[in-house]
N, C-alpha and C positions, 0 to 999 in steps of 0.2 A: 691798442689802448690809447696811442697818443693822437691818432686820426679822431678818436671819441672826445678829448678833453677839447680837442683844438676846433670840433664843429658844437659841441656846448657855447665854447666861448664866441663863438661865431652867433649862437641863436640868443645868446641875452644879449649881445651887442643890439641887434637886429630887435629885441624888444625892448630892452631902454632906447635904444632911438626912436622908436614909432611913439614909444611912449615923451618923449621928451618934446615932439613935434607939436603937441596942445591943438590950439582950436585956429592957428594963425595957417592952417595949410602945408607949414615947412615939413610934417611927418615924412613924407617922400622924399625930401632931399636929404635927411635926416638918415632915412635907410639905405639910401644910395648912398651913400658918404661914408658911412659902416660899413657896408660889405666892401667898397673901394681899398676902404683903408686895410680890413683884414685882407684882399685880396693881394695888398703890399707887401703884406709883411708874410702871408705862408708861402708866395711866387715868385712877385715879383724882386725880393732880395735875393735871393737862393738863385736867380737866373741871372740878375745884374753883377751877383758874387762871379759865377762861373764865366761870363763874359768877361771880366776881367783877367780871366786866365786863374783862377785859381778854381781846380779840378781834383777827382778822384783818383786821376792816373797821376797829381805832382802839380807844380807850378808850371804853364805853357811856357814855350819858346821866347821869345819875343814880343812877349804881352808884357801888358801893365802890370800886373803879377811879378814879369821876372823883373821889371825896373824897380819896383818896389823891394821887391827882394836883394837885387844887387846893393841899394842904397842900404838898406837896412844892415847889410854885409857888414860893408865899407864903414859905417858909425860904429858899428860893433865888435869892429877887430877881426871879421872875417867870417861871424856865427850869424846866425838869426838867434835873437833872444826870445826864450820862452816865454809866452803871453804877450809877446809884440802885438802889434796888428798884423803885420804878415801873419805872422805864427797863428794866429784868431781867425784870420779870412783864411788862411787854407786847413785850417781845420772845418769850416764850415764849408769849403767847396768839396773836401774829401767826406767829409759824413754828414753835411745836410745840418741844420738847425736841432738841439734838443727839443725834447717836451715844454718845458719851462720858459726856455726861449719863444718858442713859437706862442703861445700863451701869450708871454708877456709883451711879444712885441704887435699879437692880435689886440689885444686891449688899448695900447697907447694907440698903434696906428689906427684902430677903429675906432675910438674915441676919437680923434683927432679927427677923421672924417665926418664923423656924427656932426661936430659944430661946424666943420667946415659945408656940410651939407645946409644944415639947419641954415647958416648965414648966407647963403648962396641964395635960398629960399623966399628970403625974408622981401 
C-alpha cells in the first residue's frame, strides 16, 4: 500500500511539473527536477541515514552514528533522549522511513526540484 501512495505522489509531481514548464521549453527540466528531488528523498536519505552508521542491526562502531551518540550521552546524563535526533535517525536506519514521511518528504523534495529544474532551464 505504501509503494502505491509514494509512486502517485511520484506521477502528479511528474505532471504539475510538465505542466508548470508552459511554452518557454523549461517542461524537461521541470521533470528532471522532480523526479531528482523525489528520488532524494525515497533513496537517497535512507542510504545517506545508514552511512552514517545508523543501521537495523544498532548504531555502527565507530561511525558518525556512535559520535553522535556518545555526545548526545554525555548532555544527557548518560541516556539518549526519546525524540532526540539520535533517537529519530536510528529509528529510521532500523525501520526505514513511514508512509507519511516518505509522502511528505516526496512533495517538498520534488517540488523543490521542479523550480530548481524549471530555473536551471530558463
Amino acid at each position: 500500500m505504501g509503494a502505491r501512495v509514494v509512486t502517485v505522489a511520484i506521477v502528479i509531481l511528474l505532471i504539475i511539473g510538465s505542466a508548470i514548464g508552459g511554452e518557454n521549453g523549461s517542461g524537461i527540466g521541470t521533470v528532471i527536477g522532480a523526479t531528482v528531488g523525489a528520488g532524494l528523498a525515497l533513496v537517497g536519505l535512507p542510504v545517506f541515514i545508514g552511512a552514517l552508521g545508523f543501521t537495523g542491526a544498532g548504531i555502527a562502531a565507530g561511525s558518525v552514528a556512535a559520535k553522535m551518540m556518545s555526545a548526545a550521552a554525555i548532555a544527557n546524563g548518560g541516556g539518549v533522549a526519546a525524540g532526540s535526533t539520535v533517537a529519530v535517525l536510528q529509528s529510521i536506519g532500523a525501520a526505514g522511513l513511514s508512509v507519511g514521511a516518505k509522502v511528505g518528504l516526496t512533495a517538498a523534495l520534488g517540488s523543490a526540484g521542479a523550480a530548481t529544474g524549471a530555473q536551471l532551464t530558463e
